[in-house]
C-alpha positions in Angstrom: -11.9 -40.8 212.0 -11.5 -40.8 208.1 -8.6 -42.7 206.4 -8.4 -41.7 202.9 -5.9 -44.3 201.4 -3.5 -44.5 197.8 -3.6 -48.1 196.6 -0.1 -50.0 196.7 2.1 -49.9 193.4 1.2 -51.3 189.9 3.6 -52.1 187.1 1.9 -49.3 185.0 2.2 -46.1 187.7 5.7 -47.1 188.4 7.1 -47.1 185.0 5.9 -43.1 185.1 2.6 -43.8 182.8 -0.8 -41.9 183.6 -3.2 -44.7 185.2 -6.9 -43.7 185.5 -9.5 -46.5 184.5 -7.4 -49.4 182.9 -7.2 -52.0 185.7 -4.2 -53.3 186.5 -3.3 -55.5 189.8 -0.7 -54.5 192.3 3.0 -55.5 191.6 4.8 -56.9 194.2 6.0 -54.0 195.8 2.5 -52.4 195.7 1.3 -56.1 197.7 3.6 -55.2 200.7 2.6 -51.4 200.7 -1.1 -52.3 201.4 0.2 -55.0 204.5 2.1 -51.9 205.5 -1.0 -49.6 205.5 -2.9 -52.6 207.0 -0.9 -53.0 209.6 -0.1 -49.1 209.9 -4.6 -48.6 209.6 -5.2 -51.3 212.6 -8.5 -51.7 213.6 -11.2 -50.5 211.6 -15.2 -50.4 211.2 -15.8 -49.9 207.7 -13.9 -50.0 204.2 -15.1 -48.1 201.1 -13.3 -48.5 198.1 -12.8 -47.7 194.1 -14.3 -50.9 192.5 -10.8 -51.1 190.6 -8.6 -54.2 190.9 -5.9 -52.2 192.3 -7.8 -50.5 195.2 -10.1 -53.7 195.7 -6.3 -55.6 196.0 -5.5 -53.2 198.6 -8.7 -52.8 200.3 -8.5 -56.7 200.6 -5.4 -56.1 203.1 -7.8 -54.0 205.6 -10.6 -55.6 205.7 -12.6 -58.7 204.3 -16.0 -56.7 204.0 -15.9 -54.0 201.2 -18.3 -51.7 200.1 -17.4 -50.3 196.4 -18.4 -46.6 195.7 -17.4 -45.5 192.0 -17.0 -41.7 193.3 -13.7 -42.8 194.4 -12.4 -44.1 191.2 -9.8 -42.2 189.9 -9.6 -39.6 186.9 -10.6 -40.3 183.6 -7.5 -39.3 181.5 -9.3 -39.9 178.4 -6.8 -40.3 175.1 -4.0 -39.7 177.7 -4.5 -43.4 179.7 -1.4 -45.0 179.3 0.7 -42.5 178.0 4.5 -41.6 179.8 4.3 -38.2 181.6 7.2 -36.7 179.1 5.3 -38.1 175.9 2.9 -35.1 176.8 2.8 -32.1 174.9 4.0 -29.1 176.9 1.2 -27.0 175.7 -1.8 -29.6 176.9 0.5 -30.0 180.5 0.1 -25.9 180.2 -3.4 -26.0 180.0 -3.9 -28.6 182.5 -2.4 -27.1 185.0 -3.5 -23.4 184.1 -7.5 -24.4 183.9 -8.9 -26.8 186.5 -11.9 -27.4 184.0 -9.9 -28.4 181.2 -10.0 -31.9 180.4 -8.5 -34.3 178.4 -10.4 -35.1 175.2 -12.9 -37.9 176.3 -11.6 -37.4 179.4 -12.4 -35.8 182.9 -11.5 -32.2 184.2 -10.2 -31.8 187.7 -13.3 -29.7 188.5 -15.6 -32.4 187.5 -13.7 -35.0 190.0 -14.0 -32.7 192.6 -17.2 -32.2 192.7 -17.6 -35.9 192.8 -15.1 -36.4 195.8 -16.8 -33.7 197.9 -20.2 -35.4 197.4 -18.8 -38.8 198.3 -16.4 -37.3 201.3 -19.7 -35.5 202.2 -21.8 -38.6 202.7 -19.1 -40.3 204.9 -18.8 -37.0 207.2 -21.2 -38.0 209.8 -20.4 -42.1 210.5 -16.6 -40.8 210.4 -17.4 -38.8 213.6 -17.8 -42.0 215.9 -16.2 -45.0 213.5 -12.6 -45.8 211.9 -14.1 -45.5 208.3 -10.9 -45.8 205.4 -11.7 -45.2 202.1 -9.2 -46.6 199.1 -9.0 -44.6 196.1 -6.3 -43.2 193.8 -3.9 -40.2 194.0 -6.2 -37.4 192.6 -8.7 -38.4 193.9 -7.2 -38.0 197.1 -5.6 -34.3 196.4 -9.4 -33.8 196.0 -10.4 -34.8 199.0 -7.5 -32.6 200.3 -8.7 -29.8 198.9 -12.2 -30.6 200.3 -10.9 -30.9 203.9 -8.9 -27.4 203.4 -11.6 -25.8 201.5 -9.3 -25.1 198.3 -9.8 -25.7 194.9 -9.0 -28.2 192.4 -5.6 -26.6 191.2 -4.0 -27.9 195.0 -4.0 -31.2 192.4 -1.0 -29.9 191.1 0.8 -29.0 194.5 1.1 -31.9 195.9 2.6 -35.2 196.1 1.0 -38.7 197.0 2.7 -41.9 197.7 1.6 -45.4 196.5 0.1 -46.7 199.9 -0.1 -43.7 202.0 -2.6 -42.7 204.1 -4.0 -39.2 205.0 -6.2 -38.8 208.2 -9.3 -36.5 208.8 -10.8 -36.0 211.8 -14.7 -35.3 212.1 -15.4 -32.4 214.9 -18.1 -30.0 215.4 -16.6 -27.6 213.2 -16.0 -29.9 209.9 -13.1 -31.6 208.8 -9.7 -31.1 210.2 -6.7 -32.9 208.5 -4.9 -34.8 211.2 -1.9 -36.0 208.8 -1.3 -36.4 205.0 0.9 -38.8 202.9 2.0 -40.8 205.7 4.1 -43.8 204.5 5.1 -45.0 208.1 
C-alpha cells in the first residue's frame, strides 16, 4: 500500500501565505497532526520524505529511518514564496489556473511538478505492491500524485482540497493504481 502524506501545520501556511521551498518547522498544532497521522499510519516498512524541515518533522513521527527524495518537495513558487493568497493579482491567479504550464517567474509550472511526481510515484509502484511504503510531501505535490493515480492532468491542482496532515491511500494491483481514500484527517 502507498501512503502519500501532507506534513502537519507551520506558522507560515496557516496564516494563508504560499509555502514552497522556505523551511519552516511545524507549529504546535502541526506537531500533534503528524502523532495523529502516526498513530492513524500504524505499522509501516518504509518512509520517503521531502528533505524539508517540515516533512522531515513529520516523517520523524512515523518512523526513525528516513530516506529523503527531493521529487517530493513541494512547488517552487518563485517571486510568489511568502506572499498572502489575496496579495495576488487576479490576472496571474487567472493564468495559473487557466495554463498548467504557466509558472511563476523563477518559479515552477504545475506541469513541470507533475512530471516529477509521476516519475517518483513511478519508482515506488512496485515495493508498494507487498510493503506499507508512506511518502511525506506537501499539498501539490500530493494533487499530483492524485492526478497520477486517476490519470488526469495537472489542472485537478486546482480542484481539490488538502489538509495539513492528511493522508491519501493507493493501492498497488495488477491493473495500476487504485485510490483507496484521499484527504483523510481521522
Amino acid at each position: 500500500m502507498l501512503h502519500v502524506v501532507r506534513h502537519g501545520r507551520t506558522e507560515v501556511n496557516a496564516s494563508g501565505k504560499l509555502l514552497g521551498r522556505s523551511d519552516p518547522g511545524l507549529d504546535q498544532t502541526g506537531r500533534k497532526q503528524a502523532e495523529d497521522l502516526a498513530n492513524r499510519l500504524g505499522g509501516v516498512d518504509l518512509v520517503i520524505s521531502s528533505p524539508l524541515k517540515r516533512t522531515m518533522e513529520t516523517a520523524s513521527y512515523i518512523s526513525n529511518t528516513v530516506k529523503t527524495d527531493p521529487r517530493w518537495l513541494e512547488l517552487d513558487y518563485g517571486e510568489l514564496e511568502g506572499r498572502s493568497i489575496e496579495s495576488i493579482d487576479v490576472e496571474i491567479w487567472e493564468n495559473w489556473r487557466s495554463d498548467v504550464n504557466w509558472a511563476p517567474e523563477g518559479g515552477e509550472s504545475l506541469s513541470a511538478l507533475g512530471v516529477r511526481v509521476a516519475e517518483a510515484c513511478e519508482d515506488i509502484v512496485e515495493i508498494s505492491k507487498d510493503r506499507e511504503v508512506v511518502v511525506v510531501t506537501h499539498v501539490s505535490p500530493i494533487k499530483a500524485t492524485l492526478g497520477w493515480v486517476l490519470g488526469l492532468d495537472a489542472g485537478v491542482s486546482w480542484k481539490c482540497h488538502v489538509s495539513p496532515g492528511s493522508s491519501m491511500t493507493i493501492k498497488i494491483g495488477q491493473y495500476g493504481p487504485v485510490l483507496q481514500n484521499f484527504n483523510l484527517v481521522d
